[in-house]
N, C-alpha and C positions, 0 to 999 in steps of 0.2 A: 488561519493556519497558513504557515509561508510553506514552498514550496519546494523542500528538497532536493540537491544538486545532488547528480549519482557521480560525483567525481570521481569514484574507484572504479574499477568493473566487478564482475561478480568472481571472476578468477583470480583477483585481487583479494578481494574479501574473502575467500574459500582459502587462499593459499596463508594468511595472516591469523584466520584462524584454526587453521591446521597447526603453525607455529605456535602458538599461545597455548593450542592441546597437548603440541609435542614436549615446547620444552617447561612445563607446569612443575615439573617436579622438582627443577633447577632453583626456582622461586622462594619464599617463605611462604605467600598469597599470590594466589591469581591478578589482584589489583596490579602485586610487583614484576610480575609476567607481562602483563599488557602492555605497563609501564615502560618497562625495559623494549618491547616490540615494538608496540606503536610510531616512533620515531624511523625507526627504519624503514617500518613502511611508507610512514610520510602523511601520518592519519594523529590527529587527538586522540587520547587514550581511552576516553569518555566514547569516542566513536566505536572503537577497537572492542572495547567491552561493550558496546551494542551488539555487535554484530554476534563476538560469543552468546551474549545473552540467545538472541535470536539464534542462532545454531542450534543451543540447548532446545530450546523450544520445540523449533522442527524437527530432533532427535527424540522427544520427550521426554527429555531427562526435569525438564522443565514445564509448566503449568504456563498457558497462554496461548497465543494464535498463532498459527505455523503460518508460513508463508505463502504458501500454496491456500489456505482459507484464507486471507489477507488478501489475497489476489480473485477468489471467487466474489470476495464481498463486495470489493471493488469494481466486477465486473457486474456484477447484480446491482447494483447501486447505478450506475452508467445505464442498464437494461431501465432500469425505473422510472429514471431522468427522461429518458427517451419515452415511454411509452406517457408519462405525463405530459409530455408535452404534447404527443400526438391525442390525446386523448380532450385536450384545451382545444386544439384546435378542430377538431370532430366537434366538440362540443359549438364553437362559432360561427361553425359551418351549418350546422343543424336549426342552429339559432335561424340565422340568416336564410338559408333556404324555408323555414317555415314562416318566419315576417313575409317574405316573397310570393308563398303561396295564399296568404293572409289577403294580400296586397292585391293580386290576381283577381280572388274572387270577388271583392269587394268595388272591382273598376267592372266585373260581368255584368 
């Protein structure tokens, strides 16, 4: 998975799809809404209608993972990573300190 460039800010993306909500009614379709924005703001239209999509989402008008859970799982995921690692390493150590005490008795 490549790794996403946040080349907008998020007051960028809040402010574009504010515009896409405001002027919807102007449109035939939303697609032709975005369409028409996107450029202005200086974004692919494909991006522009992400970000609505995700909007929806986080308002619940829409079905799927808000942002805010996107971001806990993220950090859960990061907490796991770490405790697995620390948990390898307990685990080497325990190894090794027990050969050691192995080692010990068997030189008494």
């Amino acid at each position: 998975m490549s790794k996403k460039s946040n080349r907008f800010s998020p007051e960028v993306r809040e402010r574009a799809v504010r515009m896409v909500l405001e002027h919807r009614s102007e449109y035939p379709s939303l697609w032709a809404t975005i369409e028409s924005i996107a450029p202005k703001i200086g974004c692919a239209p494909q991006t522009l209608n992400d970000w609505v999509r995700q909007h929806e989402v986080d308002e619940g008008t829409r079905d799927g993972i808000s942002s805010d859970e996107r971001a806990r799982i993220k950090e859960l995921e990061r907490e796991n990573k770490e405790l697995r690692k620390a948990n390898e390493i307990l685990k080497l150590a325990s190894a090794f300190f027990a050969q050691a005490e192995l080692d010990r008795r068997l030189k008494s």
